[in-house]
C-alpha positions in Angstrom: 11.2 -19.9 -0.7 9.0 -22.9 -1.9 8.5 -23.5 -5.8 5.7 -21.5 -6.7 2.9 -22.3 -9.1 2.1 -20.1 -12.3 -1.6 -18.7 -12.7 -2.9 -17.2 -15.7 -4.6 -13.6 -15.0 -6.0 -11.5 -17.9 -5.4 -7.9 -18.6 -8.1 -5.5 -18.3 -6.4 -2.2 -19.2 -3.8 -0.1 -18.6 -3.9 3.7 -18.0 -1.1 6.1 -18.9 0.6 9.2 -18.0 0.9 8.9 -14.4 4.3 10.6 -12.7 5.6 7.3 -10.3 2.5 6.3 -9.0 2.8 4.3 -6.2 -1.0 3.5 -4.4 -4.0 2.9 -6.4 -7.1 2.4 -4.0 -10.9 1.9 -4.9 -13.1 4.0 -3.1 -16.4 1.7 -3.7 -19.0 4.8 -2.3 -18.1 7.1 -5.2 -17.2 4.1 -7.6 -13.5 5.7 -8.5 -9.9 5.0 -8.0 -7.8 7.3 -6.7 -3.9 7.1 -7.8 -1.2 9.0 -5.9 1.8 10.4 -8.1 5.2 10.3 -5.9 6.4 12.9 -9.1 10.1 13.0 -8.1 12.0 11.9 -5.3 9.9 9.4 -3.1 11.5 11.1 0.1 11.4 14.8 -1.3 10.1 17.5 0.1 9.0 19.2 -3.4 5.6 19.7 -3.3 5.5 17.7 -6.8 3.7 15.2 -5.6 -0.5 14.8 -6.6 -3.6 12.2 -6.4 -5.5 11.5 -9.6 -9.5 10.5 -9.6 -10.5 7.7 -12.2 -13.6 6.4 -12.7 -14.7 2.8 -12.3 -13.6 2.0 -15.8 -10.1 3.5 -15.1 -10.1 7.1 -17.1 -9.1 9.4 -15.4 -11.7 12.3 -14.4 -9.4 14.5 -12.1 -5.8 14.3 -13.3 -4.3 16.5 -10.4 -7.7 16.0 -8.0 -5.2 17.0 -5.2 -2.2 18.6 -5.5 0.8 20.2 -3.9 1.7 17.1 -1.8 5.4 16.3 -1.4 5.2 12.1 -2.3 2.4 10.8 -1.9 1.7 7.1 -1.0 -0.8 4.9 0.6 -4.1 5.9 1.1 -7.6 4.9 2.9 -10.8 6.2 2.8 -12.9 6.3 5.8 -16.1 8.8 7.6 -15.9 10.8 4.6 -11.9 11.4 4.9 -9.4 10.3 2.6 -5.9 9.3 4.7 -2.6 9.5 2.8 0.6 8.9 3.8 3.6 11.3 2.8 6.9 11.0 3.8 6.9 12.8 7.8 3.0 13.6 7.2 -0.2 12.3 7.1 -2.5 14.3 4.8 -6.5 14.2 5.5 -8.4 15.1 2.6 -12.6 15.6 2.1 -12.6 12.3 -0.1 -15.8 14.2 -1.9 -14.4 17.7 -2.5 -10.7 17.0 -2.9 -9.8 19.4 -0.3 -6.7 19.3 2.2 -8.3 19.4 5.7 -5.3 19.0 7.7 -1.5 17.8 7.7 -0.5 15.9 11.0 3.3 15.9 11.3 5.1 12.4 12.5 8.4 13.4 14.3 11.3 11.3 13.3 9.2 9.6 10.6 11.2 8.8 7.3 9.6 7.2 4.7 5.4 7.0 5.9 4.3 4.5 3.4 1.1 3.0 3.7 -2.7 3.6 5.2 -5.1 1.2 6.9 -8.4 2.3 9.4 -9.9 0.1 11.8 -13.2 -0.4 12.8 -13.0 2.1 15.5 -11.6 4.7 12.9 -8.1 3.9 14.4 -5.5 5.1 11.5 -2.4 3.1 11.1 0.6 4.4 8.9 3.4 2.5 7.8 7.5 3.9 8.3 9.4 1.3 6.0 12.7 3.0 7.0 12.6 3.2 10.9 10.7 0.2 11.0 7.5 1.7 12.9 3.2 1.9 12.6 2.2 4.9 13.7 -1.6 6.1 14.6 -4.1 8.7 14.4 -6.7 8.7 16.8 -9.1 11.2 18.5 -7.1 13.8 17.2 -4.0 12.8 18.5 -0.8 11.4 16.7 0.7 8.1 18.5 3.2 5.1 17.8 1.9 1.8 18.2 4.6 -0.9 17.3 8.1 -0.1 16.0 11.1 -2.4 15.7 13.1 -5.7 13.7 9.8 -7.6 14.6 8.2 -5.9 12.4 10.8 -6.3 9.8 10.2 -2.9 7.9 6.7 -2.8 6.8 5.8 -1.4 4.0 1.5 -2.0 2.9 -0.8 -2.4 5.9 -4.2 -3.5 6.0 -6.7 -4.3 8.8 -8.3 -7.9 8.8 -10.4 -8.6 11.4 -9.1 -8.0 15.5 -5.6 -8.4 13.1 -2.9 -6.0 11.5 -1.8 -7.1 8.7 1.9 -6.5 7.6 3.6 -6.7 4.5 7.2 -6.2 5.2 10.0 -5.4 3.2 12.6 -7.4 5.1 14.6 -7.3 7.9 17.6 -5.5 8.1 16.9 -3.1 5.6 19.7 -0.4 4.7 18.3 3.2 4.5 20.5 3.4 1.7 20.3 1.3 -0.7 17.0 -0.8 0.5 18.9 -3.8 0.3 17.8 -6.6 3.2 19.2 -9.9 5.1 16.5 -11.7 3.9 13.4 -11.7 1.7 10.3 -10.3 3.3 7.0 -11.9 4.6 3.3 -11.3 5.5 3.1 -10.9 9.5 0.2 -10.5 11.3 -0.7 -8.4 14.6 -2.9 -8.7 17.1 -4.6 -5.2 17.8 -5.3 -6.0 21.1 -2.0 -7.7 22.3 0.4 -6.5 19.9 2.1 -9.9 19.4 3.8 -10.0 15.6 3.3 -13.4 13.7 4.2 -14.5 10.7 1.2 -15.8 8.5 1.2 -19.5 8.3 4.7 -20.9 7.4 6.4 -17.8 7.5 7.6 -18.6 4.3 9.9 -15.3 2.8 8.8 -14.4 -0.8 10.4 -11.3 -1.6 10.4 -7.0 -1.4 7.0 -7.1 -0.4 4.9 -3.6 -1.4 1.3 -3.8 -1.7 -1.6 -5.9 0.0 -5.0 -6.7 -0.4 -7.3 -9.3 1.2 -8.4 -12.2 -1.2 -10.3 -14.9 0.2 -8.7 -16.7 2.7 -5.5 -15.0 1.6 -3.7 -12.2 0.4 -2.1 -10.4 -2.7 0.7 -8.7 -2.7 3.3 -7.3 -4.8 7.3 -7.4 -4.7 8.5 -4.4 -6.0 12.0 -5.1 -6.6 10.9 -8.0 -9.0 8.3 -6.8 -10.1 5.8 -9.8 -9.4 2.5 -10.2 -8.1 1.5 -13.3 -5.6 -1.5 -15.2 -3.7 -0.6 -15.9 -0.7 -2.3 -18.4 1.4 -3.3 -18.4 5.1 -1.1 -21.1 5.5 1.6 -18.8 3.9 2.8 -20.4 0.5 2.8 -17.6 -2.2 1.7 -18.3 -5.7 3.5 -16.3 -8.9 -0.1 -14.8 -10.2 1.9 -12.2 -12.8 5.3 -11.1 -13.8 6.7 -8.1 -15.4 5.6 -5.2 -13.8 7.9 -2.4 -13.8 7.9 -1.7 -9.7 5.0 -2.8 -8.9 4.0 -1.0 -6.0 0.5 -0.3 -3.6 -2.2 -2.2 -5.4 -5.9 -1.6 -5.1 -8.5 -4.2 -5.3 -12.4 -3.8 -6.6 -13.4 -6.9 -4.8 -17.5 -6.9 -6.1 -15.9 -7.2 -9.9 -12.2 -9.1 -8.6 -10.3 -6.2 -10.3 -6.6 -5.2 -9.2 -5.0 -1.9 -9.9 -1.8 -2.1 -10.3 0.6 0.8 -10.1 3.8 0.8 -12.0 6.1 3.1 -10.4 8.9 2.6 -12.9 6.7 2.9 -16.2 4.3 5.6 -15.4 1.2 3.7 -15.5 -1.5 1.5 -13.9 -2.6 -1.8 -14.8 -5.9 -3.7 -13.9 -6.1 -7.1 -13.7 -9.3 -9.3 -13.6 -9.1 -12.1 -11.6 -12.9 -13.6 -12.2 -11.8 -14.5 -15.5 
């Protein structure tokens, strides 16, 4: 990877208390976050695992708003339905009421990771370990890419006619999480399928969370625990170090405020990046 650049970013805040969160996402119709608590093992089983409601400001309204999940992960809001994925499941909750509507099972899913909706209310879900996006649609689980090309991918998000990807790396051991290489931001074509790396196809790193920014992207690597830019021509810039396992991150983009969860320190952090 290139020599990155250094950019300042101020705090905003931090909230505490939070049991391994792992996906902060701003629902901008209700003006809240919600945070997803893995709460033990983030492939058990224990029904441990719960989503906290914060406002705007980042208190927490709603510590356990849902509860009795197993661990919780990424999440997307869309018609009124909140998507989460959790291990083998995907969880649909009334984003409004807090209430679990239905559990769609994933057969030979492993580690379901992260949540993105297209325009047609297509649902894609992440599988880090077997290497695979799933989808909801019209009521019906499906598979729509799985394999090295995708190189593991952990957060999703739809740009566009595009799927956005931001993978671990390849080769990843089930085991140990360990990979041949760094991971990269890849890009698929809805219609076509065909994978891409963005720009350069530069590798920057364990890649977790992504948000659209600009022309670009952030994301997070959680292993180092640092938070990038990275360009459409795919050079990353080092925005912020020293998060403890910095996972799914959320971004407010009317007031350019990232959420930040901290798997490995309990907490969230925001980060303004107007000012």
């Amino acid at each position: 990877m290139k020599a990155m650049l250094f950019t300042l970013v101020l705090l905003a805040g931090t909230t505490a208390g939070f049991d391994k969160p792992e996906s902060a996402y701003w629902y901008a119709p209700g003006r809240n976050w919600f945070v997803s608590n893995v709460a033990g093992s983030p492939v058990g089983k224990d029904g441990n695992g719960w989503i906290a409601r914060l406002d705007e400001s980042g208190k927490v309204t709603s510590e356990k708003w849902v509860s009795g999940l197993n661990a919780p992960k990424g999440m997307r809001a869309h018609g009124g339905k909140l998507y989460v994925a959790d291990i083998d499941q995907l969880r649909i909750i009334d984003v409004e009421k807090g209430e679990l509507l239905e559990s769609v099972p994933y057969e030979g899913a492993k580690f379901l990771n992260d949540v993105a909706v297209g325009s047609d209310g297509t649902v894609y879900i992440s599988d880090m370990i077997t290497s695979k996006i799933h989808t909801w649609s019209g009521g019906k689980a499906g598979t729509f890419l799985e394999g090295e090309s995708i190189e593991h991918p952990n957060g999703i998000l739809i740009d566009g006619d595009k799927l956005i990807i931001a993978a671990w790396g390849p080769g990843m051991d089930p085991a140990s999480f360990a990979t041949t290489s760094p991971g990269r931001v890849l890009t698929v074509d809805l219609k076509t399928k065909k994978v891409t790396p963005l720009g350069s196809g530069a590798r920057v790193g364990n890649l977790d969370g992504i948000e659209k920014r600009g022309e670009g992207y952030l994301a997070t690597d959680y292993m180092t625990g640092n938070l990038y830019e990275i360009s459409a021509d795919g050079s990353a810039k080092l925005l912020r170090d020293g998060f403890v396992n910095g996972a799914d991150i959320g971004l407010d983009p009317a007031r350019g405020l990232l959420a930040v969860p901290e798997m490995g320190a309990g907490k969230v952090t925001f980060i303004d990046l107007e000012n």
